[in-house]
C-alpha positions as CSV (number, residue, x, y, z in Angstrom):
1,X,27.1,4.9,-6.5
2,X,25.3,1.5,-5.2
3,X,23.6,3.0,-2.8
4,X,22.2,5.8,-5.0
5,X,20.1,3.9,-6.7
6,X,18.9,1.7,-4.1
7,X,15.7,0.8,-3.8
8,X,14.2,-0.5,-0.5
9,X,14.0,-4.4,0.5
10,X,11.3,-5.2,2.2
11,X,8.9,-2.4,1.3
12,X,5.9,-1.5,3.1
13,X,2.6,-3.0,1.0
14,X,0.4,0.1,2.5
15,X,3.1,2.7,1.2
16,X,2.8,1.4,-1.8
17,X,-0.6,1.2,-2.2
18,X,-0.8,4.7,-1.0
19,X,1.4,5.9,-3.4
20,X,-0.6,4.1,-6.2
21,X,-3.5,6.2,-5.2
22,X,-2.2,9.3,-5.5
23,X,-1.0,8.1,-8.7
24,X,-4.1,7.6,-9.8
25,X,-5.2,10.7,-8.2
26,X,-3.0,12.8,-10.1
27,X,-3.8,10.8,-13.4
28,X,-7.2,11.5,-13.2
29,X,-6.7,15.1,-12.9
30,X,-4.5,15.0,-15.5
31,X,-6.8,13.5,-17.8
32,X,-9.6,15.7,-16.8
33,X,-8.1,18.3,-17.5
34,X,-6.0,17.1,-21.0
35,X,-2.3,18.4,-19.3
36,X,0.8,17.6,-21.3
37,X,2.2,18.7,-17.7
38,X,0.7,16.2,-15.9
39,X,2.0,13.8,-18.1
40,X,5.5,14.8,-17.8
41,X,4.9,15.0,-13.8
42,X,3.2,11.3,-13.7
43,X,6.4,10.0,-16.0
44,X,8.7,12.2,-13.8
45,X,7.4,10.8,-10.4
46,X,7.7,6.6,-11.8
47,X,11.7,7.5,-13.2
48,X,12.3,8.9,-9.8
49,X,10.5,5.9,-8.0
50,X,12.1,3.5,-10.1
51,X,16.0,4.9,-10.0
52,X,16.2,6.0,-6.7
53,X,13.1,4.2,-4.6
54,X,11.0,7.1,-2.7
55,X,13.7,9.0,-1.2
56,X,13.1,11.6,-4.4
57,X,9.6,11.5,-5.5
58,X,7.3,13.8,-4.3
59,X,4.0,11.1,-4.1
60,X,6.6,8.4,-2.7
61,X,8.0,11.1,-0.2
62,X,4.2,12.5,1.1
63,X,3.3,8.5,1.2
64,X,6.2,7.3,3.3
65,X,6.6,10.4,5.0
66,X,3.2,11.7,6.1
67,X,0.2,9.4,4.8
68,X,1.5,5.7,6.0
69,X,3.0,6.5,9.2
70,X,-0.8,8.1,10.3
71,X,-2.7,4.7,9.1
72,X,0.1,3.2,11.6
73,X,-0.3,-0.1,9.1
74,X,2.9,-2.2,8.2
75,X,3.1,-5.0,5.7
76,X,6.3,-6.0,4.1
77,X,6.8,-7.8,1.3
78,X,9.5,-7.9,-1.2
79,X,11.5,-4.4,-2.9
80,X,12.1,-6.0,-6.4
81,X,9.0,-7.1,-7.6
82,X,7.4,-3.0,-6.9
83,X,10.7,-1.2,-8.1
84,X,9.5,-4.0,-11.5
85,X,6.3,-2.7,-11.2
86,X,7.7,1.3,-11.2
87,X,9.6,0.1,-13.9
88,X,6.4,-0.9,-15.6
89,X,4.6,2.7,-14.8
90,X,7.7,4.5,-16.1
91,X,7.5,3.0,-19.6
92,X,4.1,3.3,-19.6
93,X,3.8,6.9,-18.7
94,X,6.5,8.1,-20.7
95,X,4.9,6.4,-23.5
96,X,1.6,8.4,-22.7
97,X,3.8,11.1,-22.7
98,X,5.7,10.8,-26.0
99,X,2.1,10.1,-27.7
100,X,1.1,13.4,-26.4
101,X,4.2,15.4,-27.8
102,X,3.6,13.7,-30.6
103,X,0.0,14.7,-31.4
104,X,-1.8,11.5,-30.7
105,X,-3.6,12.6,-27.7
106,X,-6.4,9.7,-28.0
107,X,-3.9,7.0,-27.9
108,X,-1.9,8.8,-25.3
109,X,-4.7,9.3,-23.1
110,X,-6.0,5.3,-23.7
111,X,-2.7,4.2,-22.2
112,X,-2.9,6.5,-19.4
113,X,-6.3,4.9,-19.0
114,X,-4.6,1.3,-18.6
115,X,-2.0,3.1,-16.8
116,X,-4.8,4.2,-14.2
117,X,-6.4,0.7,-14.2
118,X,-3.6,-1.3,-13.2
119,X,-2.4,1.7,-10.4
120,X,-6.2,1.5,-9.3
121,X,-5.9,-2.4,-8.6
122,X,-2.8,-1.7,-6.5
123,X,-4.3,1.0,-4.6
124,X,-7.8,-0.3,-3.6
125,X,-7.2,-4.3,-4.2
126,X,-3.8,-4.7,-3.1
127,X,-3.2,-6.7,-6.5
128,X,-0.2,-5.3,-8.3
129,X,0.1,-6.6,-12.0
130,X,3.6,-5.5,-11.8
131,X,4.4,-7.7,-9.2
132,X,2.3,-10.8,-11.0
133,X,4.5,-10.2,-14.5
134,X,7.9,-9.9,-12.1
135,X,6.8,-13.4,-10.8
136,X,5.7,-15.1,-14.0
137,X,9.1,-14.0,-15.3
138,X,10.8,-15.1,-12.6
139,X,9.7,-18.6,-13.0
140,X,10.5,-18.5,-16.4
141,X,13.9,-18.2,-16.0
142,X,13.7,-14.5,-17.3
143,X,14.6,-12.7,-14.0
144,X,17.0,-14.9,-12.1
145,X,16.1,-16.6,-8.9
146,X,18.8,-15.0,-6.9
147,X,17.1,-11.3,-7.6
148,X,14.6,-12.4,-5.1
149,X,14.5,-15.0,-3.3
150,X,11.2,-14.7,-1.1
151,X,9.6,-13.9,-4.8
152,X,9.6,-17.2,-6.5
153,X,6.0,-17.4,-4.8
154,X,4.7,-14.2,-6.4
155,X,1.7,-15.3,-8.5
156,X,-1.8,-14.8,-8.8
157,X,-2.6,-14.3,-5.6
158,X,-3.1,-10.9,-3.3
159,X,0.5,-10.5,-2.2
């Protein structure tokens, strides 16, 4: 059952970033064009990302699969701190999502806006808020030390 829900440790940085793009891709269209669907798709895709790392997801499968192996580009860094930051996307999104169903499209589409900002700085800055929050927490004493080991370094900087 373990291996399941395993999620990959080390993880390519470029895969990742790729995969935040299309992210943002597909929330831009999804806001464009004021789908409930894409929504459920973009909440969807982080649950998958999250539970079972990008052996399910669509965007994770055409970014491991197809788009990072033709950049021929490899950086690893560490699994936990991105499976935090799908974690992150997936509350996000399905919050955008249940503020849709519920009738409050504005709000819905503001936090698929920050949803869209913070996907945006992992695709084209390499900067992933997800990973900063898994390290500040991590110091804290929040998420213990021995979830990551190579992460008690994660801070401000460009990982």
């Amino acid at each position: 059952m373990r291996s399941l829900f395993a999620f990959p440790n080390p993880v390519n940085e470029y895969a990742a970033r790729v995969t935040a793009g299309l992210v943002v891709l597909l929330a831009l269209v999804t806001a464009a064009a004021g789908s409930g669907w894409g929504l459920l798709a973009i909440a969807v895709g982080f649950w998958l990302r999250l539970l079972f790392g990008p052996r399910i997801s669509p965007l994770a499968l055409l970014s491991v699969k197809v788009i990072t192996p033709r950049l021929g580009r490899v950086k690893l860094v560490p699994g936990p701190p991105k499976r935090f930051a799908q974690g992150m996307g997936a509350v996000v999104s399905t919050v955008a999502l249940l503020l849709f169903a519920a009738g409050a499209a504005p709000a819905a589409w503001t936090v698929l806006g920050i949803l869209i900002v913070a996907a945006s700085l992992e695709a084209f800055a390499g900067f992933c808020l997800g990973c900063v929050i898994f390290g500040f927490l991590q110091r804290r004493g929040l998420i213990p030390e021995d979830v990551c080991e190579a992460c008690n370094n994660v801070s401000l900087r460009r990982l």
